[in-house]
N, C-alpha and C positions, 0 to 999 in steps of 0.2 A: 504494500500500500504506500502512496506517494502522500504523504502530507506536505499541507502549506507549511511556507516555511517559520509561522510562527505558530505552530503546534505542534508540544512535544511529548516524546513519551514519558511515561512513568514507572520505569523498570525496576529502575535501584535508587538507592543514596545518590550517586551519582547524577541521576537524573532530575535530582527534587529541585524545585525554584530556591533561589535566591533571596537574599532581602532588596536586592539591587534589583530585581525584578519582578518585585511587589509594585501594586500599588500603594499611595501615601495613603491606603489606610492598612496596610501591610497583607492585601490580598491575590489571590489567582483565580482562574478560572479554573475547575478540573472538570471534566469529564469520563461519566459513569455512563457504561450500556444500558444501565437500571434504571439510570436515575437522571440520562443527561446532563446538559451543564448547570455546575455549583459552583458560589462563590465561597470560598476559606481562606483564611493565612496561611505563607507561603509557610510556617511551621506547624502546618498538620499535614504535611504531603505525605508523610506513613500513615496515619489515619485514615487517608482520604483515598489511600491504595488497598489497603486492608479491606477496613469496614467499610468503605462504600464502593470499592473495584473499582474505583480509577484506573485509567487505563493511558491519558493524557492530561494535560496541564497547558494553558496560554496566558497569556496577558490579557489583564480586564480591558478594556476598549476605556479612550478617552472621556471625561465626561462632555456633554455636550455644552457650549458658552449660551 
């Protein structure tokens, strides 16, 4: 599978978001088969891989002005 290039997966440690690429309220997008896309902080990406099978993770979209 080809993803865009700002959707990423969520395999390991390695893979989990950043604080640098939080939003300033310290969030990400993930995405769950289950449960489609969720907003969390970028420190519950083991959480949010486990309990809710996550499977990828992107950057929340800008707010709008």
């Amino acid at each position: 599978m080809i993803l865009p290039e700002n959707v990423f997966f969520l395999d390991e440690p390695a893979d989990y978001p950043t604080e640098d690429q939080a939003d300033e309220y310290g969030t990400v997008l993930y995405f769950s088969p289950l449960h489609g896309w969720m907003t969390e902080s970028y420190l519950a990406a083991s959480d949010m891989q486990f309990d809710f099978r996550c499977t990828h993770w992107t950057f929340t979209p800008t707010k709008p002005s």
